[in-house]
C-alpha positions as CSV (number, residue, x, y, z in Angstrom):
1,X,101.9,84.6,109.2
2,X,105.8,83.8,109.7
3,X,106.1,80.4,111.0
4,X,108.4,81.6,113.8
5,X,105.9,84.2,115.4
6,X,105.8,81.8,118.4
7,X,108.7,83.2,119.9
8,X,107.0,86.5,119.8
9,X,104.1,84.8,121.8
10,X,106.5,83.3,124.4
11,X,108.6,86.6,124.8
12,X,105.0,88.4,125.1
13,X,103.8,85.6,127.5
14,X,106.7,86.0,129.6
15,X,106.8,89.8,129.9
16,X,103.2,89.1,131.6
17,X,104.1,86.2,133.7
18,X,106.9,88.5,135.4
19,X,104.1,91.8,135.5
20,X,102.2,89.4,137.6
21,X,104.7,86.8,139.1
22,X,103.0,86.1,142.4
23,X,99.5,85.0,140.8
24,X,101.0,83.4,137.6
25,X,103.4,81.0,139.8
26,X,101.0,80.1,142.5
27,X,98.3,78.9,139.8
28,X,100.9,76.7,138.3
29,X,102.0,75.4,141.8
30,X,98.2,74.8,142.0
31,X,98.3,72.3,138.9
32,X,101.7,70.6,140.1
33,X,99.4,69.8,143.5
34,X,97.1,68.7,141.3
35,X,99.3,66.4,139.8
36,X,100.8,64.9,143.1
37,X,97.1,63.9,144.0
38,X,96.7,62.0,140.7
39,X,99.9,60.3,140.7
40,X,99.1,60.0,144.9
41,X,95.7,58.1,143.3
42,X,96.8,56.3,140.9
43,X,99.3,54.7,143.7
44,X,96.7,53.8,146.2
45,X,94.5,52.4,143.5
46,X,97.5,50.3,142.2
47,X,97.1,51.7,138.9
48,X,100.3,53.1,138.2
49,X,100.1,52.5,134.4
50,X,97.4,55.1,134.2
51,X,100.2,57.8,135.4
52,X,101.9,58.5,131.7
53,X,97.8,58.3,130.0
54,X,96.8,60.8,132.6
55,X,99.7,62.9,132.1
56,X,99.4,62.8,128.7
57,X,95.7,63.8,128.5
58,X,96.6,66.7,131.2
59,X,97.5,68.0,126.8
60,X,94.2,67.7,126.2
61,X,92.6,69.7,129.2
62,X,95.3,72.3,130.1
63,X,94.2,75.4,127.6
64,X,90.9,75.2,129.8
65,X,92.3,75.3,132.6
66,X,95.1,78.5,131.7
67,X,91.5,80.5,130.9
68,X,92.4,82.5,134.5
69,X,95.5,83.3,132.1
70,X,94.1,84.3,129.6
71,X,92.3,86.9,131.9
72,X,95.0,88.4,133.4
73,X,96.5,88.7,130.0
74,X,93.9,90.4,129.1
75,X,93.3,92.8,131.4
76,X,97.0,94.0,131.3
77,X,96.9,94.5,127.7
78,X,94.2,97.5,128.0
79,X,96.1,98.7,131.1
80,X,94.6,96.8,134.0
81,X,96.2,94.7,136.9
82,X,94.7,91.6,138.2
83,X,94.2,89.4,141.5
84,X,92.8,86.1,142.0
85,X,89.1,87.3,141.9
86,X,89.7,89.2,139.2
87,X,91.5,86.0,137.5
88,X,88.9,83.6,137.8
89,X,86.5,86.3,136.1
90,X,87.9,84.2,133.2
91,X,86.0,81.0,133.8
92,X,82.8,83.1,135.2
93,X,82.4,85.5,132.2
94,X,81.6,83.1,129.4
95,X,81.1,80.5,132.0
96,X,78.4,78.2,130.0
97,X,80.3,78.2,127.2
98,X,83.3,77.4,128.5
99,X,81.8,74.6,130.7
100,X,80.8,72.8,127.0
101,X,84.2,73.1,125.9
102,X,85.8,71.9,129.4
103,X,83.1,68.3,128.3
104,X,84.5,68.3,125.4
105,X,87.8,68.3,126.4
106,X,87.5,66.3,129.4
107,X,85.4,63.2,127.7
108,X,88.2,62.9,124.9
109,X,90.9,63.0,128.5
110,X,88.8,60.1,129.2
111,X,88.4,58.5,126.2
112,X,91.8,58.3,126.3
113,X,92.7,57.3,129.4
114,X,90.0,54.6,128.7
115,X,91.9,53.9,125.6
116,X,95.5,53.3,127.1
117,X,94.1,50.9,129.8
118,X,92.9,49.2,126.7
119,X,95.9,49.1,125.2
120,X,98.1,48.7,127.6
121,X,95.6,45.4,128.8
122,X,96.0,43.9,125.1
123,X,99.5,44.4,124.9
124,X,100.5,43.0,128.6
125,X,97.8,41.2,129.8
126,X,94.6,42.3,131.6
127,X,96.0,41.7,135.5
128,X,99.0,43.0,134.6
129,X,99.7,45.5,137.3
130,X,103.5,45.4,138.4
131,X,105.0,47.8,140.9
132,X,106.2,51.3,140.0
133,X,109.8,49.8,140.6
134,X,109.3,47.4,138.6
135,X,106.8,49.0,135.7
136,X,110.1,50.3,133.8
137,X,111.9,47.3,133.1
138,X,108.6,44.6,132.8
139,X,108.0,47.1,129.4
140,X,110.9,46.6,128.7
141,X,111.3,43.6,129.1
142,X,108.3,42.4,127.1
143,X,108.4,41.8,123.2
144,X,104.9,43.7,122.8
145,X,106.7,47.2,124.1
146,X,106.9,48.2,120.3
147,X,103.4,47.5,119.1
148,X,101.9,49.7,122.3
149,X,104.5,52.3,121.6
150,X,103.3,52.4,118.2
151,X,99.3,52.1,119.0
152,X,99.4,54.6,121.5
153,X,101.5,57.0,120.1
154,X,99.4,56.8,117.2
155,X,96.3,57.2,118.7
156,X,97.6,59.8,121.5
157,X,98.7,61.7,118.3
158,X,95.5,61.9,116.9
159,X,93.6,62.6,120.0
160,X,95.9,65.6,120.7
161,X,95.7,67.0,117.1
162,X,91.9,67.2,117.3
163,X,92.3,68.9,121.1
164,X,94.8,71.6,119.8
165,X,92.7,72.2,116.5
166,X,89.1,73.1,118.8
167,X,90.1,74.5,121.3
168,X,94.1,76.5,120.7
169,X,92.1,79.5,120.0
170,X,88.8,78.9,121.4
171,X,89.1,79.0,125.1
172,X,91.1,82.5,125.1
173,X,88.0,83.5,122.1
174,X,85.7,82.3,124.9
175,X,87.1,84.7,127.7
176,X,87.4,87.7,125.5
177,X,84.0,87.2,123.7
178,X,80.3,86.5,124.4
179,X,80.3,83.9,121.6
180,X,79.2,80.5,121.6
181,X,81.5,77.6,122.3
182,X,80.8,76.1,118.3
183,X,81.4,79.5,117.0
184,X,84.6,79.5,119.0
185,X,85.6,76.2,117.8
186,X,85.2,76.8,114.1
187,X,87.2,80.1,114.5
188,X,90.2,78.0,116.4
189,X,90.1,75.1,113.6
190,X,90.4,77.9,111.0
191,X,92.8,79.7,112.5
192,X,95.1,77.0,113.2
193,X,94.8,75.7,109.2
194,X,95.4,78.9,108.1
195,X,98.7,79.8,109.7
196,X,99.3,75.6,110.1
197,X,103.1,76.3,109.8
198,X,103.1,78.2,112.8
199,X,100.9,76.6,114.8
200,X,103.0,73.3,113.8
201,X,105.8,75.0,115.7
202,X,103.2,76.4,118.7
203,X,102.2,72.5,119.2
204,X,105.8,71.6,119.4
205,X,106.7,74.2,121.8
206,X,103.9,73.4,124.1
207,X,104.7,69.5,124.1
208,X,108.4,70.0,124.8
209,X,107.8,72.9,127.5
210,X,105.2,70.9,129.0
211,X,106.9,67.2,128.8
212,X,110.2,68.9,130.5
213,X,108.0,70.5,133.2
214,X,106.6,66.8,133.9
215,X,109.6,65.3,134.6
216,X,110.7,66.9,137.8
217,X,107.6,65.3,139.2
218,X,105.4,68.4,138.0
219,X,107.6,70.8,139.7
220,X,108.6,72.4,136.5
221,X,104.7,73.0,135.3
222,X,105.2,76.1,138.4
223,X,106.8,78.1,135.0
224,X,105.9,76.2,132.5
225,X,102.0,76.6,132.2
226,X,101.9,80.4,133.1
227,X,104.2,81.0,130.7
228,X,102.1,79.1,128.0
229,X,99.0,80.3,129.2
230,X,99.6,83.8,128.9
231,X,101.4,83.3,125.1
232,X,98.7,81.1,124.2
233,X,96.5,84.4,124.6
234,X,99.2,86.1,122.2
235,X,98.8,83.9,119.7
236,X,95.2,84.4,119.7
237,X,95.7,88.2,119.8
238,X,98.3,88.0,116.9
239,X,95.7,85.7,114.6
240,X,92.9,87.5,115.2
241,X,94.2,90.9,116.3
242,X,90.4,92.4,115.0
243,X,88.3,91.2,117.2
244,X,87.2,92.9,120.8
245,X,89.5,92.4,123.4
246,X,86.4,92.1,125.7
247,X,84.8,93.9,128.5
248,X,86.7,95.8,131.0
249,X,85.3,95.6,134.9
């Protein structure tokens, strides 16, 4: 596969975003609110280092929660249209399956979530907790900013190759297909090492679409995960274009 097929999967993904502009915006307003009440949280609980971890592992759980998406995706490409109901017919279809891969996903969030307050205790101290004002310039501040830049990079990076591998594929193969949630994750993991050079650049995209969206205070996720959610069903389409497209209502 050309390693610059991605575009195609973004053009693709925004041609169905615009078919269906009314459901594909309000579902990613619905994650931005989401993302207001976590940062609201993490405020309250005076745990405002646990914003950028949370954010980061929202990586990690997103192509679960695009599987609406997916549907709608779906649906248009054998002719149908689609409302809300008919949406969330993604997460009921295959629901089982997909609830296994949504633990999956959501224990290694928390694993790293857990990980980061681990880090981030080692490197500045266990009741370090200084206000959001001031949370900038403390790390900044403090000689062991490069060690937990490095550590958690590191580690962040690993978690969210191993997320991308199972499930880049899977969860739109879980949607389509009455298959089982380890068959889906083998297919994903071969699919991705198969055609690595383009799902390289996929990865890439996804991070710098998504890391842009984030910093308007989530605003920018509105766009930003309809628009990967439906292209992320492309590229599943476009690496394995022989399989059923699933059922039709």
């Amino acid at each position: 596969m050309p390693h610059d097929r991605p575009w195609a999967w973004l053009a693709a993904g925004w041609n169905d975003l615009w078919a269906s502009p009314v459901l594909g915006l309000s579902y990613g307003a619905a994650l931005a609110l989401g993302g207001w009440v976590l940062a609201l949280l993490a405020q309250r609980t005076q745990t405002l280092w646990a914003i950028l971890p949370a954010t980061a592992g929202f990586f990690l759980v997103a192509p679960l929660l695009a599987a609406g998406l997916y549907e709608v995706s779906r649906r248009r490409a054998v002719g149908l249209g689609s409302s809300w109901p008919q949406a969330l017919d993604g997460f009921r279809r295959n629901g089982g399956q997909l609830a296994m891969m949504g633990g999956v996903l959501l224990l290694l969030h928390l694993f790293w979530v857990r990980l980061a307050g681990l880090l981030f205790a080692l490197c500045f101290g266990a009741g370090a907790t200084p206000s959001l004002e001031r949370l900038p310039l403390d790390m900044l501040a403090s000689e062991r900013l490069l060690p937990f830049l490095i550590a958690g990079t590191g580690a962040g990076f690993l978690l969210a190759a191993l997320a991308f591998g199972i499930s880049a594929l899977s969860i739109p193969m879980l949607v389509a297909r009455d298959v089982s949630a380890i068959e889906a994750v083998i297919a994903s993991w071969r699919g991705v090492m198969e055609n690595w050079r383009a799902m390289t650049l996929w990865a890439g995209l996804i991070v710098l679409f998504t890391g842009l969206a984030l910093v308007p205070f989530f605003l920018g996720l509105v766009v930003a995960l309809p628009l990967i959610g439906h292209a992320t069903w492309h590229a599943y389409r476009d690496i394995y274009p022989d399989q059923p497209w699933g059922p039709a209502p």
